[in-house]
C-alpha positions in Angstrom: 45.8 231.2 84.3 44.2 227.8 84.6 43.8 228.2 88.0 41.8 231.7 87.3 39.8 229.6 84.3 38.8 227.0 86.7 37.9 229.4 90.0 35.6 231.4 87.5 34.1 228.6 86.1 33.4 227.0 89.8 31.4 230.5 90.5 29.8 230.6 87.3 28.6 226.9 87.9 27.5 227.5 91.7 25.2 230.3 90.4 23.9 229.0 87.3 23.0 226.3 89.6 21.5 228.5 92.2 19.4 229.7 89.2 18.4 226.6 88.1 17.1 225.5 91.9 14.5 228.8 91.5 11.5 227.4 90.4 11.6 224.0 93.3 13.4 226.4 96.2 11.5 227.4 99.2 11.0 231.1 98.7 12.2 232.2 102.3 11.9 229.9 105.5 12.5 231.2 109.0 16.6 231.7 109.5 18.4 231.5 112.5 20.5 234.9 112.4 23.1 233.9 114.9 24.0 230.8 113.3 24.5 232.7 109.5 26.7 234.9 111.6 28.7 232.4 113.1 28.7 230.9 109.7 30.7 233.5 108.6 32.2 235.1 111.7 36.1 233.5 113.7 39.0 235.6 113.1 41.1 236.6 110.3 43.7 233.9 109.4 46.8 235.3 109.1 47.6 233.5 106.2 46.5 233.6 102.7 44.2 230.9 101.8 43.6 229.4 98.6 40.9 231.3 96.3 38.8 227.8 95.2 38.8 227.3 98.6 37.6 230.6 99.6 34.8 230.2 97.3 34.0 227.1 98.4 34.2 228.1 101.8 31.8 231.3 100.8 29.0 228.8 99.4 28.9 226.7 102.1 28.4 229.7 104.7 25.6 231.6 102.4 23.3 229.1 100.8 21.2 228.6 104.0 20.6 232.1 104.2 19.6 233.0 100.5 16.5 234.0 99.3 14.8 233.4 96.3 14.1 236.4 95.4 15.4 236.2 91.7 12.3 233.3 91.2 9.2 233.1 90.1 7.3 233.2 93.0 9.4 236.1 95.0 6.0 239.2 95.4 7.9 241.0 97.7 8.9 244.5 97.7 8.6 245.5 94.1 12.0 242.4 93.1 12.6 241.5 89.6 14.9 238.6 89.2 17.5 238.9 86.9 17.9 238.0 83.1 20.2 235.7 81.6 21.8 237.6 79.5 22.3 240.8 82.0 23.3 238.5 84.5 26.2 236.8 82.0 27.0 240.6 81.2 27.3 241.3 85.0 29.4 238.5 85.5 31.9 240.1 82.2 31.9 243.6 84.4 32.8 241.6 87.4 35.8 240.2 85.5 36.4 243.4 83.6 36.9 245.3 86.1 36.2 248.7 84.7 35.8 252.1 86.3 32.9 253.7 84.9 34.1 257.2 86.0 34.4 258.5 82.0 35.3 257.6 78.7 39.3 257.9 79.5 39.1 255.5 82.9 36.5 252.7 80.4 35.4 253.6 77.0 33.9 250.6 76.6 31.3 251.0 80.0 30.6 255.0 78.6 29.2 254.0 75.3 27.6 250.8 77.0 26.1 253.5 78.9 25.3 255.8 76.2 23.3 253.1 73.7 21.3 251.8 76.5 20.5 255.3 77.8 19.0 256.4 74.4 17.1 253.1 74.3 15.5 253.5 77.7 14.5 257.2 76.7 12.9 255.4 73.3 11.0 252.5 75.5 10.0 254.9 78.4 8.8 257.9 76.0 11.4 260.3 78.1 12.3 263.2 75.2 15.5 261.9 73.5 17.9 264.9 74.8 17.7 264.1 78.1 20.9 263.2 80.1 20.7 259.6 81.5 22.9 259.1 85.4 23.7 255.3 86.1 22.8 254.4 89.6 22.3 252.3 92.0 18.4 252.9 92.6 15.6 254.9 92.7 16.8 256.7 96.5 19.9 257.7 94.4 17.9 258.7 91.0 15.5 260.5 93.3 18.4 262.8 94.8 20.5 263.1 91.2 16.8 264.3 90.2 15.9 266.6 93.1 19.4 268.1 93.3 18.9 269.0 89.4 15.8 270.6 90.3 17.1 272.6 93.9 19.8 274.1 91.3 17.8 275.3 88.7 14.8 276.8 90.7 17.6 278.5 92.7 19.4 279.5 90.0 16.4 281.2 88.7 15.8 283.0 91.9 19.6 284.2 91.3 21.1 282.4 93.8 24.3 279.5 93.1 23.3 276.8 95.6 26.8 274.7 94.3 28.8 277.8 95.4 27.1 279.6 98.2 25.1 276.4 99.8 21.7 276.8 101.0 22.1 279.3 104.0 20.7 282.7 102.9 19.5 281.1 100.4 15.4 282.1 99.0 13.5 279.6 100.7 12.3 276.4 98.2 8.9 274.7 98.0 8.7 271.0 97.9 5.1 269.9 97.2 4.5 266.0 97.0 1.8 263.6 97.1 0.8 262.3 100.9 1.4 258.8 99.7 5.1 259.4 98.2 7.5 257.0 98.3 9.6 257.5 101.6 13.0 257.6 99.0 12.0 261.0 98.3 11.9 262.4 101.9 15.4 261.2 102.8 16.7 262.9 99.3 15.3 265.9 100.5 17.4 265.3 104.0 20.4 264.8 102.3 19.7 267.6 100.1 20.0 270.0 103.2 15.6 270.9 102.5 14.6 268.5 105.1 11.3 266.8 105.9 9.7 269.8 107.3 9.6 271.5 103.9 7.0 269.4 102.4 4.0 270.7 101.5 1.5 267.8 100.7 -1.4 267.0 98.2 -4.0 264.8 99.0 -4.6 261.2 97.4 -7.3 260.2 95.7 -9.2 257.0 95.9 -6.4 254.8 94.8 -3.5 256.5 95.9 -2.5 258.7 93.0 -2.6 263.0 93.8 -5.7 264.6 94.0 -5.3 267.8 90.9 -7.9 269.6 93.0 -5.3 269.6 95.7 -2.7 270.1 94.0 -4.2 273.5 92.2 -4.9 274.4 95.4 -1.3 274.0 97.2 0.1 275.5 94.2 -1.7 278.8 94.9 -1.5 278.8 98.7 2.0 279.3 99.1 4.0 282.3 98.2 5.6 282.3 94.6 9.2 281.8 94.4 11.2 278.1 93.5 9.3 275.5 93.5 9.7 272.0 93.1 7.0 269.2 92.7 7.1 265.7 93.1 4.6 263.4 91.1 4.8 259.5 91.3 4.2 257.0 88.8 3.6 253.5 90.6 2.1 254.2 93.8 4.5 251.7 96.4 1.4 250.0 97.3 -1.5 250.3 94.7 0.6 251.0 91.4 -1.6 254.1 90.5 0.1 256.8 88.5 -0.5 260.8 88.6 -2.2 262.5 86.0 1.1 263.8 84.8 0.0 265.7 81.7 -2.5 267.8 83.0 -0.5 268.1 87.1 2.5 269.2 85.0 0.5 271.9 83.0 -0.5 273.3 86.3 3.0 273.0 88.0 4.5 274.9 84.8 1.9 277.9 85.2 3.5 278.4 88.6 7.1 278.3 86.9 7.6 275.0 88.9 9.9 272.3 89.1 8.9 268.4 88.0 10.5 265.7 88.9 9.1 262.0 88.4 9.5 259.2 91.0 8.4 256.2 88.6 11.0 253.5 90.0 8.3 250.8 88.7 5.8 252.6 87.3 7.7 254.6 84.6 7.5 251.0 83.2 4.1 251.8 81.9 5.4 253.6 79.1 6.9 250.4 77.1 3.6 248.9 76.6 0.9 250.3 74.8 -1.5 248.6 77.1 -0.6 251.0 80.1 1.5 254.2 77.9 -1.7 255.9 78.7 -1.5 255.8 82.8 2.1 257.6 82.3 0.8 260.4 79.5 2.6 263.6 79.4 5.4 262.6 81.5 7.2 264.3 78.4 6.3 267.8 80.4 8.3 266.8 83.9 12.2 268.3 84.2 13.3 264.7 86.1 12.6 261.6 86.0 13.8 258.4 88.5 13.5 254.7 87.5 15.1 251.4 88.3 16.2 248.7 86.0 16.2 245.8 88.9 12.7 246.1 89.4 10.4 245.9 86.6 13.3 245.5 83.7 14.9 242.0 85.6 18.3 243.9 85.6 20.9 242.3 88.5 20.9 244.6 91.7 22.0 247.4 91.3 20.6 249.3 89.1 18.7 252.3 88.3 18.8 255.5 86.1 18.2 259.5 87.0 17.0 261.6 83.7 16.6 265.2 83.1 15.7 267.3 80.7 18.4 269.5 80.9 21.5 268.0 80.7 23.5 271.3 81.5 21.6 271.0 84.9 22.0 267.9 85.9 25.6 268.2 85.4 25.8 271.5 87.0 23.9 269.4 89.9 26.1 266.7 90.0 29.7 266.5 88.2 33.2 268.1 89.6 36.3 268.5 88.4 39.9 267.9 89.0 43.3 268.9 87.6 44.5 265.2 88.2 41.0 263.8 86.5 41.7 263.3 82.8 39.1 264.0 81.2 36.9 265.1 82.8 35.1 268.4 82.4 33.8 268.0 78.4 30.3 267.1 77.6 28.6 265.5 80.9 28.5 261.0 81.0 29.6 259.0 83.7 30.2 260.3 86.9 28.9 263.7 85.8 25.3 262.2 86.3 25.7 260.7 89.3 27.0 260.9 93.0 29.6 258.4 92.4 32.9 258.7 91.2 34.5 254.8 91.4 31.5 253.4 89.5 31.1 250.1 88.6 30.4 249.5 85.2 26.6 248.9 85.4 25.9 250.0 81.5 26.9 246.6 80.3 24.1 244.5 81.9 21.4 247.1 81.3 22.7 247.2 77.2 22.7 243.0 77.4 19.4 242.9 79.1 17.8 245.6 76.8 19.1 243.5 73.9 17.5 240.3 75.5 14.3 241.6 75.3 14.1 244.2 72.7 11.2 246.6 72.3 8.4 243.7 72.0 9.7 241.5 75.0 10.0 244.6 77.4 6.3 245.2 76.4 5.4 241.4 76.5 7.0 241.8 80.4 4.8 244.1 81.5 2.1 243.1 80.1 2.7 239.6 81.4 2.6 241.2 84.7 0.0 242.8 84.4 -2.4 240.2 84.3 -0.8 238.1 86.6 -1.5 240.4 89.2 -5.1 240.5 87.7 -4.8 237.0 88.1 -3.9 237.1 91.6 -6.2 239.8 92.3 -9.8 237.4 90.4 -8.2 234.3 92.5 -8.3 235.8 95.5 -11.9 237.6 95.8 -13.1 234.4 94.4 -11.7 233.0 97.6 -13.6 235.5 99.5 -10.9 237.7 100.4 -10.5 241.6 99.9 -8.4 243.3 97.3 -8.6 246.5 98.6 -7.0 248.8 96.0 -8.4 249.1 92.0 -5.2 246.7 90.6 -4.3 249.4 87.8 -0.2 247.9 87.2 1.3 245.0 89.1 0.2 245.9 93.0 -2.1 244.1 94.9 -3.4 244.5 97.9 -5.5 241.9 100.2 -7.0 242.0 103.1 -7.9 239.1 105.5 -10.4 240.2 108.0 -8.8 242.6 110.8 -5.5 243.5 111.1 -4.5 241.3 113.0 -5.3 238.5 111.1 -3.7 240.1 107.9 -0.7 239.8 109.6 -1.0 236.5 111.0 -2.0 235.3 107.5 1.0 237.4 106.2 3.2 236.0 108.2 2.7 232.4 107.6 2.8 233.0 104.1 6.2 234.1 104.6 7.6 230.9 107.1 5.3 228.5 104.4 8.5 228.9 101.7 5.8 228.3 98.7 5.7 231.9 97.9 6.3 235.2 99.4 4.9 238.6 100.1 5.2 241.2 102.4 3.3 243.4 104.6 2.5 246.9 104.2 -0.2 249.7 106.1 -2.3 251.6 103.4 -5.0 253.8 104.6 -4.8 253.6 108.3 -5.1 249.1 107.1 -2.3 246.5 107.4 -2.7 244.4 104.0 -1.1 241.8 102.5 1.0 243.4 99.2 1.4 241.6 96.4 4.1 243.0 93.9 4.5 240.8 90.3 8.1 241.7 88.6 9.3 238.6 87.9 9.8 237.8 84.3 9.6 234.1 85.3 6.3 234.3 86.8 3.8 232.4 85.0 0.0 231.6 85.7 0.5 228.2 87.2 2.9 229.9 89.5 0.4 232.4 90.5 -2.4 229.6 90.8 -0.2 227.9 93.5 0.5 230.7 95.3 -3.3 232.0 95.5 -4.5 228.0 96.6 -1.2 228.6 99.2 -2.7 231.3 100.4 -6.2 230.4 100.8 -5.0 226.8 102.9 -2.7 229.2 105.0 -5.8 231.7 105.5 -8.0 228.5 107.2 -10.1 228.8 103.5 -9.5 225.5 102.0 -10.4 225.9 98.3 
């Protein structure tokens, strides 16, 4: 057992050290693939090795390939980093080794799971009934939550999708915005609806649906199921759908809602922004991740839906060797997982870290930091080309091809980093603030970064 004491303790030490390095560590420098690979290719020995030396051996081949992604100045790709607490409590599951299948395999990881779920309802202003799925991200809350809604609108139309499938089945509509996130597409694939079935709105100004369009898709097609996807957090701008008044309209038509806010859902714990998310009360589903905007560790993200009996009915089996299983839906009746690590614990630990007030203070915070970044920038004399209503920003240096030389350099400079995206026929420069570690001086230092890198020395 001292052995096992001191091996966790060495991990424990090399990442609380890792952590430590954030703020001084080169955000991401040019790696050379091959070597990393060799780092950790050679054959298999054939004989055991010792576990500290395993470890050590694990270190040594990783750290040159890391990214900083958990620090402050990590803009990239909508990234949290991770809090201290629900990292400790991810380091617990780790060494507790539970199987989150249901309340006989863990007990302890289904009420975890049950607590946090009813306080993410309270903080997100999702209607306390719902059922809450534990997930690995938004791609997997998107197809708990599409799933839900393929069984009910079929199941309305008469037809058992679980049972019978989708062949002969009444054909389903799928209306979503034209700038949906591309998560949402491949859940419809793996659904069996493919890509083909979409029928898209049209995007306003900033990137959120157009209600003229949608009232007019709505009453082009042919009535039968329906399903409609709205988005709060728009992948590149952060603009949210009008979800009140699109859901009114989609429940005249007897429709379907399900909500991709894997960021933007966020929105709703702060009074500042609860308006840009109002109504989302009306929608039947709702996706939203926890390692984005709430600094969970990777993975994790959660599928809601108004109707419990649904989602279930979408998403749980049973089995005469699973006891159990088969009483009132939690666990693995949410999700598409049945060996599930026990993810509950570091959302309950990081939920507790921050309570109602910090999760509001985070948002908030990143808020105007990406105002921040956003004033800095124009006053440089360089484009923000979207309105920056959440944490997205997007900049423009000249053509496109200087947008992405600028990009790039950004990227092999190691003060900061941001990616690339293409947003109305444009390549810009995205800017993403999650971290709750950011703070104005490292937003200063990134903006005077990129302004030397751009060739506009401030």
């Amino acid at each position: 057992m001292e052995e096992l004491n001191r091996l966790f303790r060495l991990a424990a030490d090399h990442a609380a050290d890792y952590r430590r390095s954030l703020p001084g560590r080169p955000v991401g420098v040019p790696i050379d693939q091959a070597a990393l690979t060799k780092a950790f290719s050679g054959p298999l020995p054939a004989a055991p090795s010792a576990a500290e030396q395993v470890l050590t051996e694990l270190v040594a081949a990783a750290e040159p390939g890391l990214v900083a992604s958990a620090g402050p100045r990590y803009f990239g790709f909508v990234v949290g980093g991770a809090l201290p607490a629900a990292t400790a409590a991810d380091i617990l599951a780790a060494g507790w080794d539970q199987v989150a299948f249901n309340a006989v395999m863990s007990p302890a990881a289904i009420a975890a799971e049950a607590a946090a779920g009813d306080w993410l309802k309270e903080l997100l202003g999702v209607p306390a009934s719902a059922s809450v799925g534990f997930v690995t991200g938004c791609q997997a809350a998107n197809t708990a939550g599409l799933a839900a809604a393929r069984h009910q609108v079929l199941a309305d139309a008469g037809w058992d999708v679980e049972r019978r499938g989708l062949l002969g089945a009444p054909p389903i509509r799928v209306i979503a915005g034209e700038e949906r996130h591309a998560t949402i597409d491949r859940s419809l694939r793996l659904l069996g609806l493919g890509v083909d079935v979409v029928e898209p709105v049209s995007a306003g100004p900033n990137g959120a649906i157009d209600l003229g369009s949608l009232r007019e898709v709505l009453r082009a097609g042919s009535p039968g199921p329906t399903i409609v996807c709205l988005q709060s957090g728009n992948v590149n701008t952060g603009a949210c759908d009008q979800l009140r008044e699109a859901c009114e309209l989609v429940r005249r038509h007897g429709g379907w809602v399900h909500v991709d806010g894997a960021f933007g859902l966020w929105a709703g714990a702060s009074p500042a922004t609860r308006h840009l998310v109002d109504g989302l009360e009306l929608a039947d589903s709702w996706a939203c991740d926890g390692h984005k905007w709430l600094n969970l560790p990777y993975d994790s993200a959660f599928a809601f839906c108004a109707r419990p009996d649904v989602h279930a009915a979408a998403m749980s089996y049973t089995a005469a060797y699973l006891v159990g299983s088969g009483g009132s839906p939690v666990g693995a009746d949410l999700t598409a997982e049945s060996s599930r690590r026990a993810r509950g614990f570091a959302v309950w630990a990081g939920l507790r870290e921050l309570g109602r007030d910090g999760v509001a203070a985070l948002v908030d915070r990143c808020c105007a930091l990406a105002r921040r970044f956003a004033d800095g920038l124009t006053a440089a004399g360089f484009e923000v080309a979207n309105e920056v209503v959440l944490n997205q920003v997007l900049v423009g240096f000249g053509d496109d091809t200087r947008t992405d030389q600028v990009t790039a350099a950004v990227q092999a400079d190691g003060t900061c980093w941001a990616g690339g995206t293409t947003w109305r026929g444009r390549r810009l420069m995205r800017i993403s603030v999650s971290n709750a570690t950011t703070t104005e001086a490292d937003v200063d230092r990134s903006i005077a970064t990129i302004t030397r890198l751009a060739g506009r020395d401030r």
